[in-house]
MDTraj code that builds the backbone (N, CA, C; nanometers):
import mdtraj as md
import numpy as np

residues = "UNK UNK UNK UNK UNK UNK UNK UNK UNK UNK UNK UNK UNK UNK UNK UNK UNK UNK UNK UNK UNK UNK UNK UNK UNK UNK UNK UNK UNK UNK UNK UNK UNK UNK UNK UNK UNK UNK UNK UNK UNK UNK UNK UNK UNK UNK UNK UNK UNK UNK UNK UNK UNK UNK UNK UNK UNK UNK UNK UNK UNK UNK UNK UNK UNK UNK UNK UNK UNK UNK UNK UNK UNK UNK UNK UNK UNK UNK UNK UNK UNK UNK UNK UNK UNK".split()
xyz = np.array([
    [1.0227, -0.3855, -2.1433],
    [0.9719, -0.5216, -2.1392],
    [0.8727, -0.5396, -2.2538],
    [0.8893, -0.6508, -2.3154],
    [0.7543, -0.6645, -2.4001],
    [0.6417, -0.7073, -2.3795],
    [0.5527, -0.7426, -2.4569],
    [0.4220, -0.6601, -2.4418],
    [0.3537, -0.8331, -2.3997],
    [0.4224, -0.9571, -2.4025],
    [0.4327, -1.0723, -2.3759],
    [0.3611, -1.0746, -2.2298],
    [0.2531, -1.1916, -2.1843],
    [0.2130, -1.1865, -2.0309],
    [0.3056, -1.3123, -2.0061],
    [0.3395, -1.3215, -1.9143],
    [0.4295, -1.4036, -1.8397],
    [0.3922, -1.4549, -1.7220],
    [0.3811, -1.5689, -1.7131],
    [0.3354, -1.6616, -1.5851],
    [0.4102, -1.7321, -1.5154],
    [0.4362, -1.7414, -1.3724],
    [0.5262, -1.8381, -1.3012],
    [0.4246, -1.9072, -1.1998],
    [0.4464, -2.0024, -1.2044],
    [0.3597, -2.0558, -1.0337],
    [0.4738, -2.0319, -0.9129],
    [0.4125, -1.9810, -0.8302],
    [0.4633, -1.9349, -0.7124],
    [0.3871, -2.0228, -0.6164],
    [0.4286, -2.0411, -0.5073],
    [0.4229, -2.1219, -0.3778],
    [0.4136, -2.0468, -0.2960],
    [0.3481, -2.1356, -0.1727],
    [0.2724, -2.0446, -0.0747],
    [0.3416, -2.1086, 0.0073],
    [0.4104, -1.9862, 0.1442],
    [0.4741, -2.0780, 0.2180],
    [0.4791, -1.9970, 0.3378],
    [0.4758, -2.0897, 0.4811],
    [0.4768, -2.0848, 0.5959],
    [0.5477, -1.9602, 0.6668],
    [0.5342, -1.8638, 0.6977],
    [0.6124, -1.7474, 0.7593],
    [0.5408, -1.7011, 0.8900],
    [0.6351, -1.7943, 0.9863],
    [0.5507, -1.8099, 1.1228],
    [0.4224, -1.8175, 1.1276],
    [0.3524, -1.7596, 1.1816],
    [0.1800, -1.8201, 1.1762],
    [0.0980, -1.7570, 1.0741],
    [0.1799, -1.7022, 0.9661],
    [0.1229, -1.6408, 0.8683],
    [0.1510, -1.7063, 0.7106],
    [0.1141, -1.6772, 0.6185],
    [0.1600, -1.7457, 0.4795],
    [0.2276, -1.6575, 0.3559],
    [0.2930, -1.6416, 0.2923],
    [0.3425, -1.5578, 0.2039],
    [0.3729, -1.6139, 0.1176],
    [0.4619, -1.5535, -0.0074],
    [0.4667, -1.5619, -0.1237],
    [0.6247, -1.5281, -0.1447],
    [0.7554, -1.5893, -0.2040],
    [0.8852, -1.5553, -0.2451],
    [0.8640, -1.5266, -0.4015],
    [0.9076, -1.3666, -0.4200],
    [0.9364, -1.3570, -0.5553],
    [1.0514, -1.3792, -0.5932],
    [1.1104, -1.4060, -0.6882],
    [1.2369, -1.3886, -0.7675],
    [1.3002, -1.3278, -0.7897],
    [1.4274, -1.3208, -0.7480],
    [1.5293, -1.1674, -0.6860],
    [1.4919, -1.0872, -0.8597],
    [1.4764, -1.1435, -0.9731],
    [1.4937, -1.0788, -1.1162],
    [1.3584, -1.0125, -1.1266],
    [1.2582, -1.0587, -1.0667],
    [1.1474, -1.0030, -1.0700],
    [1.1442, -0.8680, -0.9717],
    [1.1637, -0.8572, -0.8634],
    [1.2109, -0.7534, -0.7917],
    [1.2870, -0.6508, -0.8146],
    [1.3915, -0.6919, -0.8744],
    [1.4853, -0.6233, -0.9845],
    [1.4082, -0.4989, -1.0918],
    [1.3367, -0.5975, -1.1346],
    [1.3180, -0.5750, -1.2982],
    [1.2265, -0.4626, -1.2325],
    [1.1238, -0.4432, -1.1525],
    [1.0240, -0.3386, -1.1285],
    [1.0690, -0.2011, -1.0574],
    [1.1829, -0.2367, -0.9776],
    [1.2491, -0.1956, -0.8779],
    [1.2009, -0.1754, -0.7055],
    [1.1530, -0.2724, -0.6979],
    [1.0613, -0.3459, -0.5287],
    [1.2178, -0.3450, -0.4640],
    [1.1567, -0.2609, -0.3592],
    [1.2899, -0.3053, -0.2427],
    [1.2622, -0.3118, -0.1333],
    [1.2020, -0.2295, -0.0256],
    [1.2061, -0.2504, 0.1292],
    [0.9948, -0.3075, 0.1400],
    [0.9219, -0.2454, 0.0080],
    [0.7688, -0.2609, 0.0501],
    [0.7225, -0.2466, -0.1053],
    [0.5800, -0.3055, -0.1282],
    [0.5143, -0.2676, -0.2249],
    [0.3742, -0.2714, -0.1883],
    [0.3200, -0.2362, -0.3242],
    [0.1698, -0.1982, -0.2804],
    [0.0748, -0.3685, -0.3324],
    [0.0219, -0.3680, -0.2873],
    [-0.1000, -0.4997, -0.3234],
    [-0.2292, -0.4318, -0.3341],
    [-0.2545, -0.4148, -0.4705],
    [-0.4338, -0.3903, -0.4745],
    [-0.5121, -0.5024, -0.5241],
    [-0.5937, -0.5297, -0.4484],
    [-0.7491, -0.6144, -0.5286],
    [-0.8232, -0.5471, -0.5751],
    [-0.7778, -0.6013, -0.7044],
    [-0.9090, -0.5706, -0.8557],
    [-0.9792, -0.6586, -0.8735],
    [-1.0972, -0.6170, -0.9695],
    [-1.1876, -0.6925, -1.0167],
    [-1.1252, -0.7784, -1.1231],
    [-1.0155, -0.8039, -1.1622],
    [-0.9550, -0.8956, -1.2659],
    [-0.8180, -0.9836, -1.1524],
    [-0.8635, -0.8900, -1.0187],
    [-0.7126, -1.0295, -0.9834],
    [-0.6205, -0.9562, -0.8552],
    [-0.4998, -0.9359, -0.8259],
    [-0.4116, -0.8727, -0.7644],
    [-0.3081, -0.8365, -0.8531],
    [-0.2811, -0.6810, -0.8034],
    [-0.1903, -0.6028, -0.8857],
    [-0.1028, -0.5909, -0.7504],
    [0.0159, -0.6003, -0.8454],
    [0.1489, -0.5706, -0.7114],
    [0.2183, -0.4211, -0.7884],
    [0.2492, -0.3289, -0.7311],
    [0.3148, -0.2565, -0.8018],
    [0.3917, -0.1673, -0.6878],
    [0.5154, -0.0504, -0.7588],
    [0.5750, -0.0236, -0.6767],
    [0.5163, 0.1218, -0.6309],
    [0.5639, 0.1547, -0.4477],
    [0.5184, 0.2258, -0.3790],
    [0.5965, 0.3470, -0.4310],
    [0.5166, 0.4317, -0.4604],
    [0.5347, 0.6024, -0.5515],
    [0.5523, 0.6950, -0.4094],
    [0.6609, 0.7388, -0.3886],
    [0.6852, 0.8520, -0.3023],
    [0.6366, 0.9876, -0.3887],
    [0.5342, 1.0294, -0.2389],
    [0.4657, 1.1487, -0.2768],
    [0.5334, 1.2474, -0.2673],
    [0.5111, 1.3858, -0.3428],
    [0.6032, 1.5181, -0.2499],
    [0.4328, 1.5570, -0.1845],
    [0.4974, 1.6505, -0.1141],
    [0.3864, 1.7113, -0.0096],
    [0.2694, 1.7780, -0.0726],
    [0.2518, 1.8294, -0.1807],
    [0.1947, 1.8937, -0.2617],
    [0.0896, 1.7781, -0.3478],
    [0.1539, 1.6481, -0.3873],
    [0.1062, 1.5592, -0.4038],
    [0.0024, 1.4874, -0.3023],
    [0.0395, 1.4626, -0.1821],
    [0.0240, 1.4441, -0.0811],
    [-0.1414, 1.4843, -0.0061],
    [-0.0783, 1.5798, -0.0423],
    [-0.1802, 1.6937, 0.0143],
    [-0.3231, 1.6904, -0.0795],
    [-0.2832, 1.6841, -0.2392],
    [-0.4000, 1.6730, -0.3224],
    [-0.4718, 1.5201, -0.3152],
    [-0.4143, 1.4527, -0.2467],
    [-0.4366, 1.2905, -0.2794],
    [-0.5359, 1.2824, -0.1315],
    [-0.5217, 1.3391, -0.0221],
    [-0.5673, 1.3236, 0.0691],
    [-0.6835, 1.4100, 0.0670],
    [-0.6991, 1.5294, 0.0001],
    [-0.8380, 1.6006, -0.0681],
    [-0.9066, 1.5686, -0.1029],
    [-0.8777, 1.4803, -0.1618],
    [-0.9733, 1.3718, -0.2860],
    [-1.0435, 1.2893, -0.1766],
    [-1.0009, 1.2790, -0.0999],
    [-1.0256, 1.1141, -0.0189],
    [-1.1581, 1.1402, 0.0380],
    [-1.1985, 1.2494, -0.0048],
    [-1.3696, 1.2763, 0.0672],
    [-1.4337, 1.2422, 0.1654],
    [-1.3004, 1.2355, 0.3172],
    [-1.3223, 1.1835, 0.4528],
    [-1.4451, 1.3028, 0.5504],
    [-1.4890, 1.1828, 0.5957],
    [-1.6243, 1.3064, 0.7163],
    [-1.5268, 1.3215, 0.8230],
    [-1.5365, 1.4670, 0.8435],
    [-1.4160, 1.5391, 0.9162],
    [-1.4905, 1.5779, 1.0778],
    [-1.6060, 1.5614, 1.0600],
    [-1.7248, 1.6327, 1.1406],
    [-1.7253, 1.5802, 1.2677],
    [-1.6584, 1.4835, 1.3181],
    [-1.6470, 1.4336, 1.5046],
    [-1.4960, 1.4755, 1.5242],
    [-1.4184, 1.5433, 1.4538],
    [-1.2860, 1.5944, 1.5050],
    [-1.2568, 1.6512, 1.6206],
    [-1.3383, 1.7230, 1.5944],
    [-1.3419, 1.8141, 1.7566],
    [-1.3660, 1.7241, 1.8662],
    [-1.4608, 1.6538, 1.9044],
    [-1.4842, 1.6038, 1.9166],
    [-1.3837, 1.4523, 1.9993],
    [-1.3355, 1.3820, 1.8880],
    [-1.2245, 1.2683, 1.8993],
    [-1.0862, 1.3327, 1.9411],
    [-1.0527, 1.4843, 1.9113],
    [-0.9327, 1.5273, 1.9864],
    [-0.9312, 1.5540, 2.0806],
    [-1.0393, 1.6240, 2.1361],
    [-1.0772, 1.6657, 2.2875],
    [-1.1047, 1.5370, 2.3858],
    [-1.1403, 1.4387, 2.3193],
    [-1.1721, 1.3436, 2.3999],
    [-1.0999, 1.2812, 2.5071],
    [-1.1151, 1.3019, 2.6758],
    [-1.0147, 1.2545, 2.7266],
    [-0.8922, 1.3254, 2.7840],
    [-0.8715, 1.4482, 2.7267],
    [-0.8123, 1.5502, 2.7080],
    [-0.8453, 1.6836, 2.8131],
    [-0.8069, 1.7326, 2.9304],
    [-0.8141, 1.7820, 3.0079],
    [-0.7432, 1.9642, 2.9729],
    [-0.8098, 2.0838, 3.0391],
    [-0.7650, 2.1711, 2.9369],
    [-0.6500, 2.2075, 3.0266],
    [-0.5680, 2.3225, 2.9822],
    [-0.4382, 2.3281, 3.0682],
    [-0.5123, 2.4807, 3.1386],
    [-0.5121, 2.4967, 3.2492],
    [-0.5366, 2.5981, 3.3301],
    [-0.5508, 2.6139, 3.4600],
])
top = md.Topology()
chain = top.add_chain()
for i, resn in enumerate(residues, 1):
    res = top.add_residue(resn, chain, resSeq=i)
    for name in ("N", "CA", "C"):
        top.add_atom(name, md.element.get_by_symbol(name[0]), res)
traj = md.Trajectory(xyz[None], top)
């Protein structure tokens, strides 16, 4: 594709009690969007782009990163949870 920005106005439209957006089967095409994509909010706007299947290894490093507090685990699994004996 070239290096050209390209603009369409798109319409906002009624999808049961919710609102959405129809892209253009060529636009879908052209990225290769098929069953889902990703929507991020940036500081310049919304990026749509397509959803990257991880392998497990990938996966695994991406969820490392994510620098989650792991520390009520014990905790939230046991919860509720009766022991077997």
């Amino acid at each position: 594709m070239d290096n050209q920005i390209k603009s369409r106005r798109i319409k906002i439209v009624p999808i049961g009690r919710s609102q959405g957006i129809m892209l253009p089967k060529t636009v879908l095409h052209r990225y290769g969007f098929t069953d889902s994509l990703i929507l991020e909010e940036t500081d310049s706007g919304l990026l749509l782009r397509k959803q990257e299947k991880l392998s497990w290894a990938e996966t695994y490093k991406a969820m490392s990163n994510e620098q989650e507090d792991w520390s009520d685990f014990d905790a939230v699994t046991g919860d509720g949870l009766k022991e077997n004996g």
